[in-house]
N, C-alpha and C positions, 0 to 999 in steps of 0.2 A: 504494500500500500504506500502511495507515495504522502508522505508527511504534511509535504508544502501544499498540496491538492486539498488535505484536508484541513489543516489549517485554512485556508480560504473559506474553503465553503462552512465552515465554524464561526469564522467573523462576518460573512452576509448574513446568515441565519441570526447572529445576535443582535447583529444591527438590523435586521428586521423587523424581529422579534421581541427586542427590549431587552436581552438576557444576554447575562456572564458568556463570553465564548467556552470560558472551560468547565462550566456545568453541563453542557452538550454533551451527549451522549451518541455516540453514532447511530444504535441500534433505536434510538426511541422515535416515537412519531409526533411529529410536529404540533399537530392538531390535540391529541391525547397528553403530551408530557408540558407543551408550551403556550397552547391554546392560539396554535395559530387558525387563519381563517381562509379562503379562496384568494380574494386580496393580499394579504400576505404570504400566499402562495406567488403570485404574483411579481410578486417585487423581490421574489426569492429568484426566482427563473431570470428575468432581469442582472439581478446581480453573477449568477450565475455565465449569462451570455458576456458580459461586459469584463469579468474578471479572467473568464476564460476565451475571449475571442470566438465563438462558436454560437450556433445557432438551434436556438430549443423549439421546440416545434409545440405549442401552446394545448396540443394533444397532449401532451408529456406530462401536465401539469397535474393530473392522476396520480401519478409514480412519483413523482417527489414528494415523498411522507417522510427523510431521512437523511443526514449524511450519508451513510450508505447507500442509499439511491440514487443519491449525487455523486458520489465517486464511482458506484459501478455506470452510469451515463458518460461522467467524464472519461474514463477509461474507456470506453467503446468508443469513444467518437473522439479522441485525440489522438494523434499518432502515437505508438508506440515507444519511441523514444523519450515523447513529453512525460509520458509514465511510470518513466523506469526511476 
């Protein structure tokens, strides 16, 4: 797992979300652990495309319940190298 990946998507989701980046928990879901909403699903996918250069397709917005669901998405859709 690449660290820096995570770490990003740790500090959009806090500054989203109003929350500590390191009370984040990869496994928990958004909605249930943080009370996020559609809207702040939102601005999560945003920060997402912006910090990582790449483009989320607003279908997507289902499957991000997670850092884990963000890092396995980034993982798929960045080169390989960016990964390692």
């Amino acid at each position: 797992m690449n660290t820096v990946h995570e770490a990003k998507i740790k500090q959009i989701v806090a500054k989203v979300l109003g929350v500590n980046a390191e009370e984040i928990r990869n496994h928990e879901n958004f909605v249930e652990a943080y009370g996020a909403d559609s809207m702040s699903g939102i601005e999560i996918l945003a920060g997402i495309e912006g910090a990582f250069q790449v483009r989320v397709d607003e279908a997507y917005l289902p499957q991000i319940i997670s850092v884990d669901s963000i890092l396995g998405f980034i993982h798929e859709t960045l080169p390989a190298a960016e990964c390692a």
